[in-house]
DSSP file (Angstrom, degrees, kcal/mol; ACC not computed):
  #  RESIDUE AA STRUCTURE BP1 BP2  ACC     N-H-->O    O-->H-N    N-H-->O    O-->H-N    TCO  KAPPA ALPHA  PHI   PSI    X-CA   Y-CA   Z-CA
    1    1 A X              0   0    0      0, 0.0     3,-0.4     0, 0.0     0, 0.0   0.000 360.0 360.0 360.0 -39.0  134.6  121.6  135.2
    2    2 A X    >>  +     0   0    0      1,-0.2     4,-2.8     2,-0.2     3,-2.1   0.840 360.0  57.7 -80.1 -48.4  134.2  124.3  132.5
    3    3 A X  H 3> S+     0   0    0      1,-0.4     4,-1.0     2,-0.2    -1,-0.2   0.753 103.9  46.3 -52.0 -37.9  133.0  121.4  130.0
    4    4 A X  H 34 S+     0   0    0     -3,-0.4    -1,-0.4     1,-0.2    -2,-0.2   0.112 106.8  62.0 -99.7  26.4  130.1  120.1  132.0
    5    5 A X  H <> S+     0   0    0     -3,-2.1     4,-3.4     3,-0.1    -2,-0.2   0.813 105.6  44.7 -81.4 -57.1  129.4  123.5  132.2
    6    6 A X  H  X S+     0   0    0     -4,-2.8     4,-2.5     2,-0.2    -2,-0.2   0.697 113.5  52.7  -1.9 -67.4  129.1  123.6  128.5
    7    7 A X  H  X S+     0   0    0     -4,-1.0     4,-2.1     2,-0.2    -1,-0.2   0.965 110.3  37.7 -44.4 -78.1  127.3  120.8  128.5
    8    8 A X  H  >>S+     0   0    0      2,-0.2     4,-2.2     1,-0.2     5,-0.6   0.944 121.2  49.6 -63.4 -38.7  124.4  121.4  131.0
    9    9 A X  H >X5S+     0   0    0     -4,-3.4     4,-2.9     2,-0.2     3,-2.0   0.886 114.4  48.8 -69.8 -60.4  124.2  125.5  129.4
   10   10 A X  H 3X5S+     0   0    0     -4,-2.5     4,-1.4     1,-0.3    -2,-0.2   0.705 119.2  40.1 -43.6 -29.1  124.2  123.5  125.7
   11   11 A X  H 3X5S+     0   0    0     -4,-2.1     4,-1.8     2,-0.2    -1,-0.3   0.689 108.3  56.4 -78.8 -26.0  121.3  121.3  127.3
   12   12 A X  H <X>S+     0   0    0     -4,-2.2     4,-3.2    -3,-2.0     5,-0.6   0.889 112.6  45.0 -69.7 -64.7  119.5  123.9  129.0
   13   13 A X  H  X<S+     0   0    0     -4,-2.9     4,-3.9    -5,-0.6     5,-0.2   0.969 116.9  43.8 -58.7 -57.6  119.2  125.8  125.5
   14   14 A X  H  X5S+     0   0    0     -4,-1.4     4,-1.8    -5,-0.3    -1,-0.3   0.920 111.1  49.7 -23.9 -77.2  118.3  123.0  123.9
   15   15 A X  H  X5S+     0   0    0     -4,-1.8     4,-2.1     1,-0.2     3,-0.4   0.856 117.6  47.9 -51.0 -63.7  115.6  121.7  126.8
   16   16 A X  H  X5S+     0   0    0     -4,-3.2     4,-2.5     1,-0.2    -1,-0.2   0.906 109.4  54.5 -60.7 -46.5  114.1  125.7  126.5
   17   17 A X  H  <<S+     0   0    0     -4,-3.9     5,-0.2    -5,-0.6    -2,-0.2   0.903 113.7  39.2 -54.8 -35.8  114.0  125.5  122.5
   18   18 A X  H >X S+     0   0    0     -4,-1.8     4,-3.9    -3,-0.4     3,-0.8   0.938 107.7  60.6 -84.3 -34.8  112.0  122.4  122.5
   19   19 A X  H 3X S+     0   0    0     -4,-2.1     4,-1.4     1,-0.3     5,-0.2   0.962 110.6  47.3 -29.3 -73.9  109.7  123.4  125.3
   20   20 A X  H 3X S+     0   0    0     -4,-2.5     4,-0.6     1,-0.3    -1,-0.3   0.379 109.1  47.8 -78.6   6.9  108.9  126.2  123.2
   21   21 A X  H X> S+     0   0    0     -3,-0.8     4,-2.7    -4,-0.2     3,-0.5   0.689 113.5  50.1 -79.8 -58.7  108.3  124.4  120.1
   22   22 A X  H 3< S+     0   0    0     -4,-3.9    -2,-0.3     1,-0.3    -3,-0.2   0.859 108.3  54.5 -51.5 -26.2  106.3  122.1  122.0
   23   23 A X  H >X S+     0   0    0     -4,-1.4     4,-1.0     1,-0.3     3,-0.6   0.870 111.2  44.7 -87.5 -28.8  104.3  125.0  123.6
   24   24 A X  H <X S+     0   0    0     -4,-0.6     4,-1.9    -3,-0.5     5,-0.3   0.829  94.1  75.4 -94.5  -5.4  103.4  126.5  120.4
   25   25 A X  H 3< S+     0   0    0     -4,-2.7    -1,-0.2     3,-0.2    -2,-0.2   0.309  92.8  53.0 -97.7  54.1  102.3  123.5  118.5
   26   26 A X  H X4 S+     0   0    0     -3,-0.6     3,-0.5    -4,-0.1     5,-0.4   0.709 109.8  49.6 -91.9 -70.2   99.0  123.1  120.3
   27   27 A X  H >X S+     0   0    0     -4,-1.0     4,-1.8     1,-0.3     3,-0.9   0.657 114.3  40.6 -68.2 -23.8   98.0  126.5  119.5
   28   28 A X  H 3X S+     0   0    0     -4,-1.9     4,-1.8     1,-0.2    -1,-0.3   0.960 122.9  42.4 -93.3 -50.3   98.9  126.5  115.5
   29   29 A X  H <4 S+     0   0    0     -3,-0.5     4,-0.3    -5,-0.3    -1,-0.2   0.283 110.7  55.3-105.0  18.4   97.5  123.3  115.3
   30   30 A X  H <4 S+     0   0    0     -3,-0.9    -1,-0.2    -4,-0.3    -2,-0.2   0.490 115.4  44.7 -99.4 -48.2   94.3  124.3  117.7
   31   31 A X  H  < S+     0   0    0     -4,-1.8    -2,-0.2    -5,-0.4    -3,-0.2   0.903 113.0  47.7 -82.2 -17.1   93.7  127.2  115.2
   32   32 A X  S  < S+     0   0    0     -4,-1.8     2,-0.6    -5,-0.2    -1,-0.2   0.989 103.2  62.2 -76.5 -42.1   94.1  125.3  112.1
   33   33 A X  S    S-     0   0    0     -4,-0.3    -1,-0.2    -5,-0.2     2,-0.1  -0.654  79.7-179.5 -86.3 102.8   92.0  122.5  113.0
   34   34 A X        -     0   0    0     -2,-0.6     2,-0.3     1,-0.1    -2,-0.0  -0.477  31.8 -88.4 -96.4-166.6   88.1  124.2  113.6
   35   35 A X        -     0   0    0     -2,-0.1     2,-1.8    33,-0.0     5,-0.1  -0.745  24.1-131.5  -8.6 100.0   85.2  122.9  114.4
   36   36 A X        -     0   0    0     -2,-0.3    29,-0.0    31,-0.3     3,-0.0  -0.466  31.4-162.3-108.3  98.0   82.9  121.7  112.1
   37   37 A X     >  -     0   0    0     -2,-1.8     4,-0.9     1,-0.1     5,-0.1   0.192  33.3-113.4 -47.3 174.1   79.1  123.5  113.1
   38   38 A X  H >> S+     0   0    0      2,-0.1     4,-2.6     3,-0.1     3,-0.7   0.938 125.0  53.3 -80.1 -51.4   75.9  122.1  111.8
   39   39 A X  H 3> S+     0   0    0      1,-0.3     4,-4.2     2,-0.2     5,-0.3   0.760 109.0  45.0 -21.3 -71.3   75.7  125.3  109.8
   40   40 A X  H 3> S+     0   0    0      1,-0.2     4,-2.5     2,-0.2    -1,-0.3   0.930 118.6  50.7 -44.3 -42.7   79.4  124.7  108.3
   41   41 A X  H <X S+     0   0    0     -4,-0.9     4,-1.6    -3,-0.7     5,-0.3   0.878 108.4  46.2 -60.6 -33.3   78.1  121.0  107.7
   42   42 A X  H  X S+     0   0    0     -4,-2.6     4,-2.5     2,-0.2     5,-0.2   0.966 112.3  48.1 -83.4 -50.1   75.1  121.7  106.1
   43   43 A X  H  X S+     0   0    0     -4,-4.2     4,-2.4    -5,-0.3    -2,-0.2   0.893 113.9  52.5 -48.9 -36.3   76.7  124.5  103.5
   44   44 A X  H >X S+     0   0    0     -4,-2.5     4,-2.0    -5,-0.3     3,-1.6   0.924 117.8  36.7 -82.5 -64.9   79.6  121.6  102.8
   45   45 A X  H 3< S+     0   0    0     -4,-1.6     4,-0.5     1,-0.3    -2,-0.2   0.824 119.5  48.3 -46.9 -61.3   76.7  119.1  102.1
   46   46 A X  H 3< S+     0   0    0     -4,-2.5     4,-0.3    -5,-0.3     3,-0.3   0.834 118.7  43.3 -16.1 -59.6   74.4  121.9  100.2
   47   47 A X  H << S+     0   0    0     -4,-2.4    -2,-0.2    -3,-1.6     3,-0.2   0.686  96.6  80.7-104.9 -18.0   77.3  122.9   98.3
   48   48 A X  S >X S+     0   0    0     -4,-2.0     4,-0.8     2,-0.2     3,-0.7   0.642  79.3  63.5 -42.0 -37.9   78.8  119.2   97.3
   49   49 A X  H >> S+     0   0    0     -4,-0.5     3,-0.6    -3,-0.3     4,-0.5   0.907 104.5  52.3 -62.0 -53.3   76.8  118.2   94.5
   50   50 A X  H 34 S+     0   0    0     -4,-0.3    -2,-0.2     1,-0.2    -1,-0.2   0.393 113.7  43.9 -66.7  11.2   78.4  121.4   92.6
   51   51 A X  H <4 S+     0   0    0     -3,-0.7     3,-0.5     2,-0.1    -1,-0.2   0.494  91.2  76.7-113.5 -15.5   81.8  120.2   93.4
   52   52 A X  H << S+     0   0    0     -4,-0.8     6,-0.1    -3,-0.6    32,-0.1   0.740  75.3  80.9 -67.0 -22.5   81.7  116.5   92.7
   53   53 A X  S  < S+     0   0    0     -4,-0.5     2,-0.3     4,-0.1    -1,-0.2   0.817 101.5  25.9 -65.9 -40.0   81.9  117.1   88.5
   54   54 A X  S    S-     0   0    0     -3,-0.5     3,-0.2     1,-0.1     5,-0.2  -0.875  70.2-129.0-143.8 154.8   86.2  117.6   88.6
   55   55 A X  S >  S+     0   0    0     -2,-0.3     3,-0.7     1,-0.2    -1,-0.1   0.769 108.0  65.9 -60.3 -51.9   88.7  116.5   90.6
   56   56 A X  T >> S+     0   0    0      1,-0.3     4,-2.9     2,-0.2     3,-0.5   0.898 104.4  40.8 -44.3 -56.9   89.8  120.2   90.7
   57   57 A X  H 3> S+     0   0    0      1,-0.3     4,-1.2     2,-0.2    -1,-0.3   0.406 114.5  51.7 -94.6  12.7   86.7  121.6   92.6
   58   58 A X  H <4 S+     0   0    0     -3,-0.7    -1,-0.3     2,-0.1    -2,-0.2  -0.081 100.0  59.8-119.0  52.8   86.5  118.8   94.9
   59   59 A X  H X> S+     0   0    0     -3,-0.5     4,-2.3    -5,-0.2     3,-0.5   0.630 111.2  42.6-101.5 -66.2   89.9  119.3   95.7
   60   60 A X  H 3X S+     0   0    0     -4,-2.9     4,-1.7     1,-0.2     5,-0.3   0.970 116.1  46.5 -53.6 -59.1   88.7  123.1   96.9
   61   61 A X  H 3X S+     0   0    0     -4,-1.2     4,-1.2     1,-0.2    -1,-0.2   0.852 113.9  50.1 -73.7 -17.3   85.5  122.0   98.7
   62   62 A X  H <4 S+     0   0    0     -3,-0.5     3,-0.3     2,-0.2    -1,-0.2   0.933 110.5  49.3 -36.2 -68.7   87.6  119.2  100.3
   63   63 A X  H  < S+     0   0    0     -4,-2.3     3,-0.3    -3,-0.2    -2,-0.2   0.715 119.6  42.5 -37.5 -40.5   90.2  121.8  101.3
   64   64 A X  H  < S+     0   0    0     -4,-1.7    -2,-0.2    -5,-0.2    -1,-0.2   0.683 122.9  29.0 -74.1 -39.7   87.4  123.8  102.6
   65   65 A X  S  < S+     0   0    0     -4,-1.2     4,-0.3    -3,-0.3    -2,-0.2  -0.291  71.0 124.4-129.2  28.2   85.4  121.6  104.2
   66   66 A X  S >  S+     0   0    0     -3,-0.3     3,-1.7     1,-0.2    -3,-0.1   0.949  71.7  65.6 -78.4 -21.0   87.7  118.8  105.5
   67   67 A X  T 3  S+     0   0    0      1,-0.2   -31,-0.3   -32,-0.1    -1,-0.2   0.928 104.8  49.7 -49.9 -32.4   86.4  119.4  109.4
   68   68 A X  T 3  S+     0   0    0    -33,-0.1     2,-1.2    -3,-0.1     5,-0.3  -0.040  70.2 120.5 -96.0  17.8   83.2  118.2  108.2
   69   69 A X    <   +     0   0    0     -3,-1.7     2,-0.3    -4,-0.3    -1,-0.0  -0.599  54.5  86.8 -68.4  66.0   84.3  115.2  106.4
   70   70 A X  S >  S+     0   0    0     -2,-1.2     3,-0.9     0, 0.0     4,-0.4  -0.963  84.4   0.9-166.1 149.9   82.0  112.5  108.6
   71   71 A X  T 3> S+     0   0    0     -2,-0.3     4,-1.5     1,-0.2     3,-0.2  -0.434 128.0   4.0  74.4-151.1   78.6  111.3  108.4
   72   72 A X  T 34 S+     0   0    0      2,-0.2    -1,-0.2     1,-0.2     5,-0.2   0.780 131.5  47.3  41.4-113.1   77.0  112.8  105.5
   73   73 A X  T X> S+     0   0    0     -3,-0.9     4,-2.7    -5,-0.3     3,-2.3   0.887 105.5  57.4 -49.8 -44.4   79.1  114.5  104.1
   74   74 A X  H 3> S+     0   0    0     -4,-0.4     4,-2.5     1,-0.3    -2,-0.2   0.901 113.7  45.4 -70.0 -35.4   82.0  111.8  104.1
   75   75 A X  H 3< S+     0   0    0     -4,-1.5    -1,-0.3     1,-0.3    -2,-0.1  -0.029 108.5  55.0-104.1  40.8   79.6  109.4  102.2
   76   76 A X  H <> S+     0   0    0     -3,-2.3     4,-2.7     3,-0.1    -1,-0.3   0.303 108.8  47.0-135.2 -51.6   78.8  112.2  100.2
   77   77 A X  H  X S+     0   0    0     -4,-2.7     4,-2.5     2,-0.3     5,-0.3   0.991 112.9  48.2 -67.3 -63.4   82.6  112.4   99.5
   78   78 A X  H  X S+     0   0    0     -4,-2.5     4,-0.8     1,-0.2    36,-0.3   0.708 107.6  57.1 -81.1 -10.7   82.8  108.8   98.8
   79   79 A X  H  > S+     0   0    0      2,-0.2     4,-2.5     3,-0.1     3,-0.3   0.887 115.2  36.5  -6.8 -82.2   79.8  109.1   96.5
   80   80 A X  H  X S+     0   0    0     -4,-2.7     4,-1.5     1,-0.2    -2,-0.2   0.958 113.1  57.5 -64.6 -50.4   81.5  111.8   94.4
   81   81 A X  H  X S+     0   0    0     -4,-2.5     4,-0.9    -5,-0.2    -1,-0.2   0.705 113.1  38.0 -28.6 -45.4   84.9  110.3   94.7
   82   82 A X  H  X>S+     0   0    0     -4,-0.8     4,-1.7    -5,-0.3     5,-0.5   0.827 112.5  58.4 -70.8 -43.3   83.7  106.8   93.1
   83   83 A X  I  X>S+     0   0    0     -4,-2.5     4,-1.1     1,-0.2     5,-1.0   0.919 106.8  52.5 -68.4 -68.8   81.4  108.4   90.5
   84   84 A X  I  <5S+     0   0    0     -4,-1.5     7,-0.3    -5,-0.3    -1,-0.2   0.544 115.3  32.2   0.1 -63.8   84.3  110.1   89.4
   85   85 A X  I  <5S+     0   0    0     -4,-0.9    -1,-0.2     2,-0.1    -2,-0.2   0.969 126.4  51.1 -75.6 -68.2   86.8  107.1   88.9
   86   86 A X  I  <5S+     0   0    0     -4,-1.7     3,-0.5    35,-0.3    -2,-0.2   0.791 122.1  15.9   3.4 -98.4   84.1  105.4   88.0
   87   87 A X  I  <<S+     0   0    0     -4,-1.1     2,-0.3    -5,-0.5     3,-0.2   0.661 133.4  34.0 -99.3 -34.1   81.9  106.9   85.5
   88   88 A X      < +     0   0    0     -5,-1.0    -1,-0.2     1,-0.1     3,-0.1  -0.395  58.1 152.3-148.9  80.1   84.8  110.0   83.9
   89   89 A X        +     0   0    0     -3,-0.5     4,-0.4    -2,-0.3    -1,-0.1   0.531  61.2  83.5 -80.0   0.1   87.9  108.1   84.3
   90   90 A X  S    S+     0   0    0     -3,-0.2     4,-0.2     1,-0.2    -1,-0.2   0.711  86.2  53.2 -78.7 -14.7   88.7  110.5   81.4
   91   91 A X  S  > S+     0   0    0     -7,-0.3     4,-1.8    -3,-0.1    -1,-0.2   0.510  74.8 110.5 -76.8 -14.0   89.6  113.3   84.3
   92   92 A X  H >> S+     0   0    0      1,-0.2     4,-3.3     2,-0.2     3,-0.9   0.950  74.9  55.6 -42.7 -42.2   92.1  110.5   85.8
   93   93 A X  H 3> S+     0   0    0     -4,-0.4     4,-2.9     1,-0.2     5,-0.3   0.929 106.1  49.8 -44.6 -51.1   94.9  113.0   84.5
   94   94 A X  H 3> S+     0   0    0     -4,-0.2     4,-0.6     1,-0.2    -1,-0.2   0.701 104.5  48.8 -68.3 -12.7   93.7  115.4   86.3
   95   95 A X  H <X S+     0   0    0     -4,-1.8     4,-1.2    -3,-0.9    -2,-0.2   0.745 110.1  57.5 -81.1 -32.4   93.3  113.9   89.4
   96   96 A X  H  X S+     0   0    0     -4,-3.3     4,-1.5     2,-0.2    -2,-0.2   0.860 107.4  49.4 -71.9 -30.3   97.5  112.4   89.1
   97   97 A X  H  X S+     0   0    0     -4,-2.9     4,-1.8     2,-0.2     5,-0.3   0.925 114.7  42.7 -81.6 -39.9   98.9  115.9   88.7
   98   98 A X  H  X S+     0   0    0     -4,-0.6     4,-2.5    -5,-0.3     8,-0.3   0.931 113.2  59.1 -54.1 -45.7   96.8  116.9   91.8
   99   99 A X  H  < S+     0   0    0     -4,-1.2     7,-0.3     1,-0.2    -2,-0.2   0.965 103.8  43.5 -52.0 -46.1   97.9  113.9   93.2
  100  100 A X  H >< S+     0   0    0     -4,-1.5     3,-0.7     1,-0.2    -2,-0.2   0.978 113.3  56.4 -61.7 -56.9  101.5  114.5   93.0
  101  101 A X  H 3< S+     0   0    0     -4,-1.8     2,-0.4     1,-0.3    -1,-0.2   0.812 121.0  20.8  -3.7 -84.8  100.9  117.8   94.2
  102  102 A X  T 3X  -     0   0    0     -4,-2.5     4,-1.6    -5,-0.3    -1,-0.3  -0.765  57.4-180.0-137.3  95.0   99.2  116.9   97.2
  103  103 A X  H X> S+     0   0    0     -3,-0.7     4,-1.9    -2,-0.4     3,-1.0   0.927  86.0  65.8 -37.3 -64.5   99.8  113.4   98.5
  104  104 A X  H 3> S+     0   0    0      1,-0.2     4,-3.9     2,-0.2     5,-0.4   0.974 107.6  47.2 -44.6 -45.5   97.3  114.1  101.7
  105  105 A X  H 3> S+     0   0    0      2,-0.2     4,-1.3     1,-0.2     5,-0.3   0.972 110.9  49.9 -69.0 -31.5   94.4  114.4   98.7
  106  106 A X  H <X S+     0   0    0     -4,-1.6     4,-3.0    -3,-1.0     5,-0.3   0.986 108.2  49.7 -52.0 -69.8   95.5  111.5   97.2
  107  107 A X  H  X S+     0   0    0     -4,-1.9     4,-0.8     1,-0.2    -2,-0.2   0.760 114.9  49.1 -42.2 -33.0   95.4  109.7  100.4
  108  108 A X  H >X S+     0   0    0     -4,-3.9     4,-1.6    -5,-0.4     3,-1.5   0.983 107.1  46.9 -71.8 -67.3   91.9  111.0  100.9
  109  109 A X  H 3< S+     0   0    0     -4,-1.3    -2,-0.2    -5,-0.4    -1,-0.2   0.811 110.0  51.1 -35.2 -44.5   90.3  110.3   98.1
  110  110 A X  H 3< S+     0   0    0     -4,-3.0    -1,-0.3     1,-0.3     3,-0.2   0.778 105.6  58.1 -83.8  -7.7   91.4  106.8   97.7
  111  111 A X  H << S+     0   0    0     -3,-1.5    -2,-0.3    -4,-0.8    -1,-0.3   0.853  98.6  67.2 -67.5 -44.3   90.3  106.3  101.3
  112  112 A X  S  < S+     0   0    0     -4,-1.6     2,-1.0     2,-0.0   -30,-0.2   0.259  73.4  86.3 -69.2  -2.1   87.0  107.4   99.8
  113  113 A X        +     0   0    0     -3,-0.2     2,-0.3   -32,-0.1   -34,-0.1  -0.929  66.3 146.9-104.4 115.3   86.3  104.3   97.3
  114  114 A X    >   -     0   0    0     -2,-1.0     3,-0.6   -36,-0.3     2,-0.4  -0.828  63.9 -83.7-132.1 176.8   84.6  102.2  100.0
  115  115 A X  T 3  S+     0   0    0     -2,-0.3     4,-0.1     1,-0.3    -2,-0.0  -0.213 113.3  82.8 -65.8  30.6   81.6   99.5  100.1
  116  116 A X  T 3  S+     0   0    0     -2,-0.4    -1,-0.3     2,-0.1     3,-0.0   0.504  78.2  87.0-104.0   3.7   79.3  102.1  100.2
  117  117 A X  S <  S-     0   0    0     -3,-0.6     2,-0.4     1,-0.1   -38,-0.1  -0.025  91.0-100.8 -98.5 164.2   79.7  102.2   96.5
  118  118 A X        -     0   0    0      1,-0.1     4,-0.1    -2,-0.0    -1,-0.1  -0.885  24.9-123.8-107.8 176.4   77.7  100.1   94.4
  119  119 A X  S  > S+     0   0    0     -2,-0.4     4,-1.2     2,-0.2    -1,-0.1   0.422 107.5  63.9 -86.7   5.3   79.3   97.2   93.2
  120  120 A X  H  > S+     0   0    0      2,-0.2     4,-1.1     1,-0.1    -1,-0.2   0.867 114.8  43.5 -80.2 -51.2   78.8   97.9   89.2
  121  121 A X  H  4 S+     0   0    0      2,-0.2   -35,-0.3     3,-0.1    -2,-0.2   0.376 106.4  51.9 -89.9  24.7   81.1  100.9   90.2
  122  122 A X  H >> S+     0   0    0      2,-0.1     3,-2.2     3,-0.1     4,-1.0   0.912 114.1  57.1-100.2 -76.3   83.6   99.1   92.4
  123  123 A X  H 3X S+     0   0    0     -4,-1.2     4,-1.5     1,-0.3    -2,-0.2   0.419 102.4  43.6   1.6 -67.5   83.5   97.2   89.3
  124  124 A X  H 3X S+     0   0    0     -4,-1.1     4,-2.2     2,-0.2    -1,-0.3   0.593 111.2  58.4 -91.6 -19.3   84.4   99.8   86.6
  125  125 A X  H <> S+     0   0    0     -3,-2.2     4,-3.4     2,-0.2     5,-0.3   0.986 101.0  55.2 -60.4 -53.4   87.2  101.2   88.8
  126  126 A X  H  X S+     0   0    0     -4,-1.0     4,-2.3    23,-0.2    -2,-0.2   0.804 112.6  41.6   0.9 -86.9   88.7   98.0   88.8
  127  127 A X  H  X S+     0   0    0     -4,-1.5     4,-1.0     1,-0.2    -1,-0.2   0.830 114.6  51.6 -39.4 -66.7   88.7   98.0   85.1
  128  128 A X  H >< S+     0   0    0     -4,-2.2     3,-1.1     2,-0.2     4,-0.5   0.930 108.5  47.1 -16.6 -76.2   89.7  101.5   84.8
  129  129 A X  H >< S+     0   0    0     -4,-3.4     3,-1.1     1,-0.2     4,-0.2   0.900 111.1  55.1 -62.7 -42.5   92.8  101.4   87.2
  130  130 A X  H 3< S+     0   0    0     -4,-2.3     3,-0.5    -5,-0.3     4,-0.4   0.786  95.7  70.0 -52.5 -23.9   94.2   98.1   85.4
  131  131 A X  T << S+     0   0    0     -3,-1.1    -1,-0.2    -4,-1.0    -2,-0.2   0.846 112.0  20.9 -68.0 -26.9   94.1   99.7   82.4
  132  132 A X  S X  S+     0   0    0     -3,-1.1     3,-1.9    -4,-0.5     6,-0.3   0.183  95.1 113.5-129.6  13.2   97.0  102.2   83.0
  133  133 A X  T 3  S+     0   0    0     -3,-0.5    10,-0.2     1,-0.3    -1,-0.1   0.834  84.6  46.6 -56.6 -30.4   98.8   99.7   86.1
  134  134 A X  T 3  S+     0   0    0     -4,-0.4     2,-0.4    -3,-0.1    -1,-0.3   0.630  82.9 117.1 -93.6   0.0  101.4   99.2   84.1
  135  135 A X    X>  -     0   0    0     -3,-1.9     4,-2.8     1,-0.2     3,-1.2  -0.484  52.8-156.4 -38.4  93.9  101.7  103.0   83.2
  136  136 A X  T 34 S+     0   0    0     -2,-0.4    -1,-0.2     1,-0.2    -3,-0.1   0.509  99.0  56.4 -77.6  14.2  105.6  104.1   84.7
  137  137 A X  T 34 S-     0   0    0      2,-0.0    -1,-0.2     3,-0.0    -2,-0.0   0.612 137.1  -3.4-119.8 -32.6  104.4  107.5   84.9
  138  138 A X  T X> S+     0   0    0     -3,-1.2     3,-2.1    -6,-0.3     4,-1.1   0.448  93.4 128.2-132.5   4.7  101.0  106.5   87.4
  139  139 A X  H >X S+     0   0    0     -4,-2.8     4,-5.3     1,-0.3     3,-2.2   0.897  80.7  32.7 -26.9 -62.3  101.6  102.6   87.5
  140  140 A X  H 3> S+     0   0    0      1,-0.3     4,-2.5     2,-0.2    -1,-0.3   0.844 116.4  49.8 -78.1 -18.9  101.4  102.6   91.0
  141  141 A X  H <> S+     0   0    0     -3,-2.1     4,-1.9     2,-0.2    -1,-0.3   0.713 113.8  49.3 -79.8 -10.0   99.0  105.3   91.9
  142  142 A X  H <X S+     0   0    0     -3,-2.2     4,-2.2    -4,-1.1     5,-0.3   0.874 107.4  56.2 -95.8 -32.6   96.7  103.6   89.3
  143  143 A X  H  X S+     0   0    0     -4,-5.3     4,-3.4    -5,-0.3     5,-0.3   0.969 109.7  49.4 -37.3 -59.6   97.7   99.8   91.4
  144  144 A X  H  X S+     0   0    0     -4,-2.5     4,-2.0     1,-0.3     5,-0.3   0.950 113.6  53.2 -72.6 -58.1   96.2  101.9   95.0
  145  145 A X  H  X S+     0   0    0     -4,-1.9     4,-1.8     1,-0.2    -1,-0.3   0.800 114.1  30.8   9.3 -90.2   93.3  102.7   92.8
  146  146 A X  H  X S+     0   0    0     -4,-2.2     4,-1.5     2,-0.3    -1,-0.2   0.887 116.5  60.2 -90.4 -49.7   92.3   99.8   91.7
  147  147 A X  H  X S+     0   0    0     -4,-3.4     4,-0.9    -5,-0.3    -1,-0.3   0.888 107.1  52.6 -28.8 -55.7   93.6   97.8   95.3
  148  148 A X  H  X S+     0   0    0     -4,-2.0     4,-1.3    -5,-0.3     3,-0.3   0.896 107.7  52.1 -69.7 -42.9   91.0  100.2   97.4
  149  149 A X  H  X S+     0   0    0     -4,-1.8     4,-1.1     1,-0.3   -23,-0.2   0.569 112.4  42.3 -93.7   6.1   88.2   99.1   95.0
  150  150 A X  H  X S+     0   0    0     -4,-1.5     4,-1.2    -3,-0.2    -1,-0.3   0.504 111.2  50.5 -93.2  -8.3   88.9   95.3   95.5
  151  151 A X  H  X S+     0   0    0     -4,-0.9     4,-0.6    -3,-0.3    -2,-0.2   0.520 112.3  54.0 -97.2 -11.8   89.3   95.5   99.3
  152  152 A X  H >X S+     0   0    0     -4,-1.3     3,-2.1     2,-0.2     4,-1.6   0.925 116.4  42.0 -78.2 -65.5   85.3   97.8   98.9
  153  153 A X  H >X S+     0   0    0     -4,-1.1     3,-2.5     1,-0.3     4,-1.8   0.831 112.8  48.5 -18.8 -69.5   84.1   94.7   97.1
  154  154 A X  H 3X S+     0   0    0     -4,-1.2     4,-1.5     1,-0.3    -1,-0.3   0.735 120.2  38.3 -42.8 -34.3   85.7   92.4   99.4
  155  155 A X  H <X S+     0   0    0     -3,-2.1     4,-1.0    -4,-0.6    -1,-0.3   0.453 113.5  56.3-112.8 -14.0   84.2   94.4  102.2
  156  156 A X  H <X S+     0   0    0     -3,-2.5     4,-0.6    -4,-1.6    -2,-0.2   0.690 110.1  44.8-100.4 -25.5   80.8   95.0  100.2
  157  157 A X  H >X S+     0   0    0     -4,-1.8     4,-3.6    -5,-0.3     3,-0.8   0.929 108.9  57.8 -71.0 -63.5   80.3   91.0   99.8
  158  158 A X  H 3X S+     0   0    0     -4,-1.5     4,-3.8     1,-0.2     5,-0.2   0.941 109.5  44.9 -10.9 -76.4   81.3   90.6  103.8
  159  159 A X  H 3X S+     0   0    0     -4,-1.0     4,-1.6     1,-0.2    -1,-0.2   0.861 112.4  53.1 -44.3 -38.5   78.1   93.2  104.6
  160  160 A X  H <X S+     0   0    0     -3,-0.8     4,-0.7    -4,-0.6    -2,-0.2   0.917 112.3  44.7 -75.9 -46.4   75.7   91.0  101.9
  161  161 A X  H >< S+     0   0    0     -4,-3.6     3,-2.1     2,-0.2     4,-0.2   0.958 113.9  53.1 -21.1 -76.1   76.7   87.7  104.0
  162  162 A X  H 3< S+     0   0    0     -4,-3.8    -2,-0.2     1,-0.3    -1,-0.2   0.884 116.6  35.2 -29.3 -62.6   76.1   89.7  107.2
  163  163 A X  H 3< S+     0   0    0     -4,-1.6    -1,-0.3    -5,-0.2    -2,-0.2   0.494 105.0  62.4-107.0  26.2   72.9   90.6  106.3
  164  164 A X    <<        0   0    0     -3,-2.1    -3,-0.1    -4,-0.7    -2,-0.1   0.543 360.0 360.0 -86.9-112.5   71.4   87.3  104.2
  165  165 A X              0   0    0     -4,-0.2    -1,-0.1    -2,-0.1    -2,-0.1   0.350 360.0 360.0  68.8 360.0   72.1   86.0  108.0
């Protein structure tokens, strides 16, 4: 008798602890997550061109501005993101030590090589990212590279099909 008392008080505490986990994460994850205004939108877009040059500062306006990642902006993102690998693959370093850092920017950024790109610079990523695949130090981050700008080709030939149609 004493045991399933045990029990049920040991479940009870439990059942109240998670409750209250559960109750506060809406609110921490209501206040982290804002709103993204036209205002905010228009400042991240406004202020994007000075962030695109290094990895570093569009790491911050990323950080800054990630509510407002859509539309716009987001091909504004994948715009800077491409020119980047693309065109000053001589930053790549800096972009793997960020990477390791913080995986979620990795994960963004290489979501950001898309067929919105042109295909000269789908192209030169390609080229770029093969160069250092076999690297043991970025092999594989340079593989998801290079992987994301053949599946934008693939996906950039797809649209040309579509629209010779």
């Amino acid at each position: 008798m004493i045991r399933a008392g045990r029990i049920h008080s040991r479940s009870m505490t439990l059942s109240i602890c998670l409750f209250g986990m559960f109750l506060c994460l809406p609110l921490s994850s209501a206040s982290a997550q804002e709103h993204c205004s036209p205002e905010m939108n228009n400042q991240a877009v406004f202020l994007l061109n000075d962030a695109s040059g290094n990895w570093q500062s569009l790491l911050e306006h990323q950080k800054k501005f990630v509510v407002c990642d859509d539309g716009e902006l987001g091909e504004g993102y994948s715009d800077a993101v491409v020119r980047l690998f693309a065109r000053r693959w001589s930053q790549f370093g800096t972009f793997a030590a960020i990477a390791k850092k913080d995986p979620a920017f990795q994960h963004w950024a290489i979501r950001h090589i898309d067929a919105t790109a042109s295909n000269q610079d789908l192209n030169k990523i390609v080229h770029n990212a093969a160069a250092c695949a076999n690297d043991m130090s970025v092999g594989y981050l340079c593989k998801l590279i290079r992987q994301s700008a053949e599946n934008a080709l693939v996906e950039s030939a797809q649209m040309q099909r579509k629209g010779d149609q």
